[in-house]
PyMOL Python script that loads the backbone (N, CA, C, O; Angstrom):
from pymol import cmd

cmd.read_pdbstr("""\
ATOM      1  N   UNK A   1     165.427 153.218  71.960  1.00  0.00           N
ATOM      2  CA  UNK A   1     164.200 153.901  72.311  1.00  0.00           C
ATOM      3  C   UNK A   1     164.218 155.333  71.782  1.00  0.00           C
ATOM      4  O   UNK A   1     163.166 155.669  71.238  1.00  0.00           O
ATOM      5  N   UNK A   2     165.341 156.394  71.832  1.00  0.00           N
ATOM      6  CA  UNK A   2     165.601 157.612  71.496  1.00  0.00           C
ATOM      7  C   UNK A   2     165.276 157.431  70.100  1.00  0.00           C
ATOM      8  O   UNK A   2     164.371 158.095  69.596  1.00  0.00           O
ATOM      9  N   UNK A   3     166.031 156.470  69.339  1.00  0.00           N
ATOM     10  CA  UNK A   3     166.679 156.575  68.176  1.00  0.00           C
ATOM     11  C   UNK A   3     164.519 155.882  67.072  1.00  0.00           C
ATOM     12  O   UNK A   3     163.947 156.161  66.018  1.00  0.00           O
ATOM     13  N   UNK A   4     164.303 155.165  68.034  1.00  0.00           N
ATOM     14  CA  UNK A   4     162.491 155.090  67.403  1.00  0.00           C
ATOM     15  C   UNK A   4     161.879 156.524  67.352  1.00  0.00           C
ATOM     16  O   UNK A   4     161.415 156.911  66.279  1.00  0.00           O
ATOM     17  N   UNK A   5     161.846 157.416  68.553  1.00  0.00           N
ATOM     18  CA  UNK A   5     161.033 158.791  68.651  1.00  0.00           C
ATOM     19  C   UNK A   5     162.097 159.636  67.218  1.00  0.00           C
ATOM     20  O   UNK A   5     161.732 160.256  66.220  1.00  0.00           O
ATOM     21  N   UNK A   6     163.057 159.388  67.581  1.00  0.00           N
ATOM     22  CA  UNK A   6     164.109 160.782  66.792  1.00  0.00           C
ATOM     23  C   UNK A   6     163.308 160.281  65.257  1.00  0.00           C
ATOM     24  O   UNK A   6     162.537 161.104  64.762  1.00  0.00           O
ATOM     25  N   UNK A   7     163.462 159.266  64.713  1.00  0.00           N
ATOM     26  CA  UNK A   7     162.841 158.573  63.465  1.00  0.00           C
ATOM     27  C   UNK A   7     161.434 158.897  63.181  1.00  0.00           C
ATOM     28  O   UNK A   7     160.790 159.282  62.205  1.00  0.00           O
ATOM     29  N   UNK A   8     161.244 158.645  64.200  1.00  0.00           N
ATOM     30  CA  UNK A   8     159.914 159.074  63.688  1.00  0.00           C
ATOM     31  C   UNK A   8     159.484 160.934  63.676  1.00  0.00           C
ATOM     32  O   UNK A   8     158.879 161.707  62.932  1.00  0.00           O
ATOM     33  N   UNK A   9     160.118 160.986  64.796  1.00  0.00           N
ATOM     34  CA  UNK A   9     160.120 162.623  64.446  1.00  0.00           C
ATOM     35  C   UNK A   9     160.402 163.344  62.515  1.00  0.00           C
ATOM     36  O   UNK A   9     159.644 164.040  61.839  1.00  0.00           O
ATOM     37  N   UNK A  10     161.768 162.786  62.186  1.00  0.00           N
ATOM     38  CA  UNK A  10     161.951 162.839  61.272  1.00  0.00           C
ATOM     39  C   UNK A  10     161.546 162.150  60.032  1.00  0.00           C
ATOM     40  O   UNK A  10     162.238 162.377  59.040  1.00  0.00           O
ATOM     41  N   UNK A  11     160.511 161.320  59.913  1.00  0.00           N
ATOM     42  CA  UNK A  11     159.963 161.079  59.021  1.00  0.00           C
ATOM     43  C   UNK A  11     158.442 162.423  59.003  1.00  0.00           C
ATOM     44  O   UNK A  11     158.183 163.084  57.998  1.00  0.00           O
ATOM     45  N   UNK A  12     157.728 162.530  60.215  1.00  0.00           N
ATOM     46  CA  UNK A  12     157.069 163.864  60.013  1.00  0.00           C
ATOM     47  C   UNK A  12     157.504 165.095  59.308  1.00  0.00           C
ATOM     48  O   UNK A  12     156.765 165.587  58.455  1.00  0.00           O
ATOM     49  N   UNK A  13     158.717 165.660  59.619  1.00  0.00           N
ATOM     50  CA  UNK A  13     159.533 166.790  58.926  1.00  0.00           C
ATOM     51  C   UNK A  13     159.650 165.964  57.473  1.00  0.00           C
ATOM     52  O   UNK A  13     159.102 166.650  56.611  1.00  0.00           O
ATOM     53  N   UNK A  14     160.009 165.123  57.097  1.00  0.00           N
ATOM     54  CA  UNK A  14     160.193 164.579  55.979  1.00  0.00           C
ATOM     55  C   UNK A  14     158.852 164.666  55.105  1.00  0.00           C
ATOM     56  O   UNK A  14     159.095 164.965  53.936  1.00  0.00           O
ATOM     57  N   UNK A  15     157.667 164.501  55.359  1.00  0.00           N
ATOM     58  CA  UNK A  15     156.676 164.564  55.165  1.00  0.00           C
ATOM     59  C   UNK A  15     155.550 165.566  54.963  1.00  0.00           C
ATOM     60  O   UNK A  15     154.622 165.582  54.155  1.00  0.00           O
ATOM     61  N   UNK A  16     156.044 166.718  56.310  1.00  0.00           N
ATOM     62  CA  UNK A  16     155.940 168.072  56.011  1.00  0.00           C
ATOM     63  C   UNK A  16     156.200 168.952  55.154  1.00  0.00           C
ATOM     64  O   UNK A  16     155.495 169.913  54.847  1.00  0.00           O
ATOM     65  N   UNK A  17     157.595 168.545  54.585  1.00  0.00           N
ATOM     66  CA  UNK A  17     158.294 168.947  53.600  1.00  0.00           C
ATOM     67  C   UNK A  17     157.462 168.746  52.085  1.00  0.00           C
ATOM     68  O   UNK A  17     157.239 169.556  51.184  1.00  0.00           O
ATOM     69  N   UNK A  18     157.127 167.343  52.232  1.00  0.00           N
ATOM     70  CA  UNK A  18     156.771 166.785  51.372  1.00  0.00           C
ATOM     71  C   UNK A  18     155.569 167.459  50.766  1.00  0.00           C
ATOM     72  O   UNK A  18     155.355 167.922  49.645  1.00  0.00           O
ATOM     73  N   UNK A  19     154.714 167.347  52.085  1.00  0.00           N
ATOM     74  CA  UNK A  19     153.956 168.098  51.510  1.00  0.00           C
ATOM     75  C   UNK A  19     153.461 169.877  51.110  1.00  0.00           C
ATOM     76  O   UNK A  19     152.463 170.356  50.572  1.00  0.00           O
ATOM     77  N   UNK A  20     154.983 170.596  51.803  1.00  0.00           N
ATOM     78  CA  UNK A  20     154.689 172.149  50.928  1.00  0.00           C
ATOM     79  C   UNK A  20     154.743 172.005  50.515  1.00  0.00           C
ATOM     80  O   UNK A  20     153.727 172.465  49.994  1.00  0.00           O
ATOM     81  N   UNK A  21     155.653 171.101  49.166  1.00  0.00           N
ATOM     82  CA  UNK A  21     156.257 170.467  47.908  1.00  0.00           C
ATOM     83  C   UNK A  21     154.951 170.859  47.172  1.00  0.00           C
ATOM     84  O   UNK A  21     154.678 171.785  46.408  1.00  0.00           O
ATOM     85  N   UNK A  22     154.327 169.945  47.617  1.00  0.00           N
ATOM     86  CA  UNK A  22     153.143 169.442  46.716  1.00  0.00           C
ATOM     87  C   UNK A  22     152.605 171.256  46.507  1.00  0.00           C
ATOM     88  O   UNK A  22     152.583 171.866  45.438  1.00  0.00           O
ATOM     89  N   UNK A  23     152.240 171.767  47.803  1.00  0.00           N
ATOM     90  CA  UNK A  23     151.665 172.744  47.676  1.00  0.00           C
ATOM     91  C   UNK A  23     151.943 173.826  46.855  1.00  0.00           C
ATOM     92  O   UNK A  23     151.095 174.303  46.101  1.00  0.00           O
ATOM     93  N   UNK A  24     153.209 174.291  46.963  1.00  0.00           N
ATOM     94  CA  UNK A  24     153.749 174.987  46.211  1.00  0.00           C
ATOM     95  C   UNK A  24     153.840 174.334  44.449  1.00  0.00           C
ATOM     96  O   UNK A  24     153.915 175.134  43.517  1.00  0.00           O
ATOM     97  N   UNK A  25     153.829 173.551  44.325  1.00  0.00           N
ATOM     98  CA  UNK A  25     153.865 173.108  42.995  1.00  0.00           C
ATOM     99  C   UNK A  25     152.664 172.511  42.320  1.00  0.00           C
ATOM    100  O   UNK A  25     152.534 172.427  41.099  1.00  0.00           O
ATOM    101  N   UNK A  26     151.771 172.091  43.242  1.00  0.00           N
ATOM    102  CA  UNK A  26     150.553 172.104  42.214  1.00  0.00           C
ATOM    103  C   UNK A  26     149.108 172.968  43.179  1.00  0.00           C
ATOM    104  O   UNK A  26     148.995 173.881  43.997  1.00  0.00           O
ATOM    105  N   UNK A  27     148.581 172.395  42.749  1.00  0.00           N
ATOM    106  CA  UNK A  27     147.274 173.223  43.774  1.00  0.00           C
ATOM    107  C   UNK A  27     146.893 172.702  45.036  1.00  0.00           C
ATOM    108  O   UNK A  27     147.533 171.694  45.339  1.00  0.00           O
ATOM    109  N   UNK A  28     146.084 173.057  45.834  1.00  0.00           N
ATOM    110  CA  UNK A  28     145.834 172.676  47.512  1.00  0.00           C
ATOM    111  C   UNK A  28     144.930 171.601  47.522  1.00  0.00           C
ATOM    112  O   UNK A  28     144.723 170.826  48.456  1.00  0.00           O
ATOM    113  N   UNK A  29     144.314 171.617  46.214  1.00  0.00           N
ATOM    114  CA  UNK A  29     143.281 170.412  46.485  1.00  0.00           C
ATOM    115  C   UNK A  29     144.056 168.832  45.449  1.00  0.00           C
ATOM    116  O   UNK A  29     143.440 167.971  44.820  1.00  0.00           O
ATOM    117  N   UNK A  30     145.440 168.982  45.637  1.00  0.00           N
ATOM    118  CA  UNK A  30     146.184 167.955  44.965  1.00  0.00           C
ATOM    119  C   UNK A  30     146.033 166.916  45.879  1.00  0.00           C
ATOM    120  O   UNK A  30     145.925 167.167  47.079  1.00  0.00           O
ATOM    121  N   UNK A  31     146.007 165.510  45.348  1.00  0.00           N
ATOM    122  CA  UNK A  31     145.826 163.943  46.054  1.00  0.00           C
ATOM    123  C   UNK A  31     147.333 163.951  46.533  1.00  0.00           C
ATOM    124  O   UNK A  31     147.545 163.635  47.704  1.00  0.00           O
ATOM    125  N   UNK A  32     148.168 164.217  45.892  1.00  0.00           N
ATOM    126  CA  UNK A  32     149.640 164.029  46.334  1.00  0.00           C
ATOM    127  C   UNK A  32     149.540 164.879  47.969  1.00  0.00           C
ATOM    128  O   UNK A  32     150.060 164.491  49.015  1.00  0.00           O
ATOM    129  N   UNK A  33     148.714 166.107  47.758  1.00  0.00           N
ATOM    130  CA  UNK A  33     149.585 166.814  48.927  1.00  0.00           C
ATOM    131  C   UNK A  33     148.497 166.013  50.289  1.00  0.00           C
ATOM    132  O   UNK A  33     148.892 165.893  51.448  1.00  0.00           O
ATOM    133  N   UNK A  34     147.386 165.639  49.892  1.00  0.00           N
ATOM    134  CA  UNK A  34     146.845 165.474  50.587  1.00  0.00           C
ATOM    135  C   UNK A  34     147.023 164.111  51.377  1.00  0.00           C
ATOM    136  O   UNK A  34     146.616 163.977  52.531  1.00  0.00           O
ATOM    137  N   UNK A  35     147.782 162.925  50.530  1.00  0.00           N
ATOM    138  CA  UNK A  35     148.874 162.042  50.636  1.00  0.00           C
ATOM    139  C   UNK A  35     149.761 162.411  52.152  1.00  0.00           C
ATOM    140  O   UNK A  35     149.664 161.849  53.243  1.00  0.00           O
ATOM    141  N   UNK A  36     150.397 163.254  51.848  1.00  0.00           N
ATOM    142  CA  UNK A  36     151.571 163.557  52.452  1.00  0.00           C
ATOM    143  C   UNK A  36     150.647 163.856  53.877  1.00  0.00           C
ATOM    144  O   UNK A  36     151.060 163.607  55.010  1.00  0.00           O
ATOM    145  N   UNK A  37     149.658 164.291  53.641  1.00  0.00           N
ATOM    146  CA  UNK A  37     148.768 165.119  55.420  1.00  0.00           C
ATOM    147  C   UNK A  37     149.076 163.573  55.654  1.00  0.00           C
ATOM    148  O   UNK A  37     150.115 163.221  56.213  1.00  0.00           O
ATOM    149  N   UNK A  38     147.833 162.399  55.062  1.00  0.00           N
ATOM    150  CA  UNK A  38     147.769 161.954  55.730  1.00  0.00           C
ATOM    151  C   UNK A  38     148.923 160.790  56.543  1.00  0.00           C
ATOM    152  O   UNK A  38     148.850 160.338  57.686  1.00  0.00           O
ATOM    153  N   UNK A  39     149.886 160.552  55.553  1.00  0.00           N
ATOM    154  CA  UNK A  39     151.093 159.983  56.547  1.00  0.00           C
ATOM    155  C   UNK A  39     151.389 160.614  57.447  1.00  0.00           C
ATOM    156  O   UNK A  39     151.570 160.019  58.509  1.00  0.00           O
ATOM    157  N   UNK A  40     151.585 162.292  57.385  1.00  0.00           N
ATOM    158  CA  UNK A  40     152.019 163.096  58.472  1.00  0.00           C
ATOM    159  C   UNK A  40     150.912 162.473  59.807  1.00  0.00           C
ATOM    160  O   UNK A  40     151.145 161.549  60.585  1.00  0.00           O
ATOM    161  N   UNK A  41     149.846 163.229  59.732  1.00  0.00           N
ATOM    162  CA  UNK A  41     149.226 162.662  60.852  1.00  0.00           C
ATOM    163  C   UNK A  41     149.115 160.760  61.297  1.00  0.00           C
ATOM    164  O   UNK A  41     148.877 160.456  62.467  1.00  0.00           O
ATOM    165  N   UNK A  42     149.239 160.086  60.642  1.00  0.00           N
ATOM    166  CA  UNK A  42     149.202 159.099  60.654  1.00  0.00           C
ATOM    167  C   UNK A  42     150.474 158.629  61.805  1.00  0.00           C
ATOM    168  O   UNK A  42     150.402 158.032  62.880  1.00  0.00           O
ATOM    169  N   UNK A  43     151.759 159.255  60.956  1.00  0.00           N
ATOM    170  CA  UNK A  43     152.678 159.227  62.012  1.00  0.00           C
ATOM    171  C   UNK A  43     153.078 160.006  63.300  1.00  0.00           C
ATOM    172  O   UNK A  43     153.880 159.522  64.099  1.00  0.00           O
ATOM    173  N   UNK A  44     152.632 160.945  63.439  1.00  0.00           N
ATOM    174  CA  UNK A  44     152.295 161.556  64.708  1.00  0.00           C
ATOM    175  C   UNK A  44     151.201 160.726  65.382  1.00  0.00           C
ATOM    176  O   UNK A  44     151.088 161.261  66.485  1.00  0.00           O
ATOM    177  N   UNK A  45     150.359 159.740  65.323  1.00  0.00           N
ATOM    178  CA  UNK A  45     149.335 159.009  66.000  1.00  0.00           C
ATOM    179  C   UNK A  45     150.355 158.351  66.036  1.00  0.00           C
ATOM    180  O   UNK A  45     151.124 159.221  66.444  1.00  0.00           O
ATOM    181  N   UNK A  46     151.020 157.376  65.906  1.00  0.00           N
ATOM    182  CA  UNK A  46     152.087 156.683  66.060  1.00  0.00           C
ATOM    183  C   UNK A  46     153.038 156.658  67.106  1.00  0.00           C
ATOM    184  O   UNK A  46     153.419 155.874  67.974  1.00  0.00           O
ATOM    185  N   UNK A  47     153.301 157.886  66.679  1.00  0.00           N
ATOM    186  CA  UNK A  47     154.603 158.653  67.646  1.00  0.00           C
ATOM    187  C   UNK A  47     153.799 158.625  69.319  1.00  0.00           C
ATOM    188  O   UNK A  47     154.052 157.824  70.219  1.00  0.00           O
ATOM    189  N   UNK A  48     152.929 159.608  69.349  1.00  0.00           N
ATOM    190  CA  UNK A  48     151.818 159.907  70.266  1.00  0.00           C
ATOM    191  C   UNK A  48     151.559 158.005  71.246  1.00  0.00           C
ATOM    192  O   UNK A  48     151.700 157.712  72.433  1.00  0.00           O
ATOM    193  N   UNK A  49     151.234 157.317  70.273  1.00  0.00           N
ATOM    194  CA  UNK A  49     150.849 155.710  70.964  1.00  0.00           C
ATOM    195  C   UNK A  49     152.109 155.197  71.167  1.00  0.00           C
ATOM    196  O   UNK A  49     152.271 154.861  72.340  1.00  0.00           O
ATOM    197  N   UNK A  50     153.059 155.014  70.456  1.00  0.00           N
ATOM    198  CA  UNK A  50     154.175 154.963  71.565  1.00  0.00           C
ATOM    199  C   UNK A  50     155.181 155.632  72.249  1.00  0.00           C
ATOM    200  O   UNK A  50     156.265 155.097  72.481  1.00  0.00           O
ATOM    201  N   UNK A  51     154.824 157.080  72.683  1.00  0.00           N
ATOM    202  CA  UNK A  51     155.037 157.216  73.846  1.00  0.00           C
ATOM    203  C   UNK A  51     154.637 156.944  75.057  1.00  0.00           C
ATOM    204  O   UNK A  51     155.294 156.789  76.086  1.00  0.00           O
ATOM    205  N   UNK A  52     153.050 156.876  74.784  1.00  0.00           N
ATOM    206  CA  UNK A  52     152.237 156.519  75.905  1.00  0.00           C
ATOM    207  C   UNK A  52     152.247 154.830  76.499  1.00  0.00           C
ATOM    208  O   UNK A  52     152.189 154.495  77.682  1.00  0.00           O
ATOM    209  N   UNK A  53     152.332 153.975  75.371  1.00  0.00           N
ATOM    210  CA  UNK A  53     152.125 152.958  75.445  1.00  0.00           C
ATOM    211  C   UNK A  53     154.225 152.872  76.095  1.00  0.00           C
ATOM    212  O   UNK A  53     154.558 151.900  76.773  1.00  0.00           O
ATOM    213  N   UNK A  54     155.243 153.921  75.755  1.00  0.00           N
ATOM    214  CA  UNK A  54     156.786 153.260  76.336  1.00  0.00           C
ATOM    215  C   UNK A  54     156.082 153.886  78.048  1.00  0.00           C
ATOM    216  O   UNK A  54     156.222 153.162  79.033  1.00  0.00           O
ATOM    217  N   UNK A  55     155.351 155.281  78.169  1.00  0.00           N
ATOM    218  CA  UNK A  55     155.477 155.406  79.730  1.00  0.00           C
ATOM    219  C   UNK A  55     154.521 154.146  80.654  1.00  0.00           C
ATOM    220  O   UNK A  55     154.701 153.947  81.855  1.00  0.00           O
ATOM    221  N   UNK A  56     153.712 153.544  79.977  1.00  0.00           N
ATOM    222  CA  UNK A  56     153.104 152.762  80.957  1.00  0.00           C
ATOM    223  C   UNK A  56     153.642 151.283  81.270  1.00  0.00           C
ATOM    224  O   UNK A  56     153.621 150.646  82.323  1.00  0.00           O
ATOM    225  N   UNK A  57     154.120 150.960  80.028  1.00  0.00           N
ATOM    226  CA  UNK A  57     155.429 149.756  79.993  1.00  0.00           C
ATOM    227  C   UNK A  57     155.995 149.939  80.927  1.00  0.00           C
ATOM    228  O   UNK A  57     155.982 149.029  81.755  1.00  0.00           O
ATOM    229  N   UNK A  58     156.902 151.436  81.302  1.00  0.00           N
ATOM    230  CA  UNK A  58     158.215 151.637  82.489  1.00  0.00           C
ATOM    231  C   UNK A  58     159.079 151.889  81.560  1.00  0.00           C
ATOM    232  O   UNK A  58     160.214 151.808  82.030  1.00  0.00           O
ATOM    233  N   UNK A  59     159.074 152.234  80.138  1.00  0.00           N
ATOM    234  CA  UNK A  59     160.013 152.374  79.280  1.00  0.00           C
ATOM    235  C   UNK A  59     160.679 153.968  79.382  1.00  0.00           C
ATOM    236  O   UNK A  59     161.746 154.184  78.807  1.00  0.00           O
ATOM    237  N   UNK A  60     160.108 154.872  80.011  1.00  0.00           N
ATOM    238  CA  UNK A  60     160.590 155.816  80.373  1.00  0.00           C
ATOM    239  C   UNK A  60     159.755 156.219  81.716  1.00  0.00           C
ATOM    240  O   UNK A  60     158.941 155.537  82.338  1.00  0.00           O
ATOM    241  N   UNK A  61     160.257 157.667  81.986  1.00  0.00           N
ATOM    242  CA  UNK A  61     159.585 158.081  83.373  1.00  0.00           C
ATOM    243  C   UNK A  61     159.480 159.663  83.390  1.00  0.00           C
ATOM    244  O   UNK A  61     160.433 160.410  83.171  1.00  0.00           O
ATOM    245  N   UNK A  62     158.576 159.945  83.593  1.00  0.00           N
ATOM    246  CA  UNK A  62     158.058 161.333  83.673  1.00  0.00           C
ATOM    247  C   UNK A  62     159.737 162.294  84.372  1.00  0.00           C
ATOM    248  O   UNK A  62     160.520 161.688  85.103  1.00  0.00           O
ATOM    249  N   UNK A  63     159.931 163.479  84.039  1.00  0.00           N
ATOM    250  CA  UNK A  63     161.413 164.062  84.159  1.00  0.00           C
ATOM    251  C   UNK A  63     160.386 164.279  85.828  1.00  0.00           C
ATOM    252  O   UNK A  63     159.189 164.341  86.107  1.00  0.00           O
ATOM    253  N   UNK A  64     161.420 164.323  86.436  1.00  0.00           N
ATOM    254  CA  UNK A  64     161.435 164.907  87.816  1.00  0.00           C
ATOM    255  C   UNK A  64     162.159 166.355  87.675  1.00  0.00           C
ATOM    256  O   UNK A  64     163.111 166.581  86.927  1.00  0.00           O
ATOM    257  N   UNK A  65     161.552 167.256  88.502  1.00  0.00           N
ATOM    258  CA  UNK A  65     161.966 168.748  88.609  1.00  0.00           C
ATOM    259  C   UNK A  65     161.618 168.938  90.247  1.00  0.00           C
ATOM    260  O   UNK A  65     161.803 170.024  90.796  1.00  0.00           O
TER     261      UNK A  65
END
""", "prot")
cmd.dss("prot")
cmd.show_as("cartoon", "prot")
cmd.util.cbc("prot")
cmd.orient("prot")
């Protein structure tokens, strides 16, 4: 379960990356960089639906304080 969020975390940074890449090396209105947004967000919707979808499963539980 950790090791799905940590992954996916790191494919965002991977992607982020990806896309200053782009930025810095060609212009802002490049298909490549704009590529890279949209996996980024794509996988943060991802990330976002299954967390929600592991807390209502019972797959985790809100931290108690």
């Amino acid at each position: 379960m950790k090791y799905v969020v940590f992954v996916l975390l790191a494919a965002i940074v991977v992607s982020l990356g990806t896309g200053l890449f782009y930025l810095r090396r060609e212009d802002a209105d490049s298909p490549k960089m704009l590529r890279a947004l949209e996996i980024r967000v794509g996988l943060s919707l991802v990330l976002i639906l299954f967390l929600v979808a592991s807390y209502f499963l019972g797959w985790i539980e809100p931290p108690t304080g």
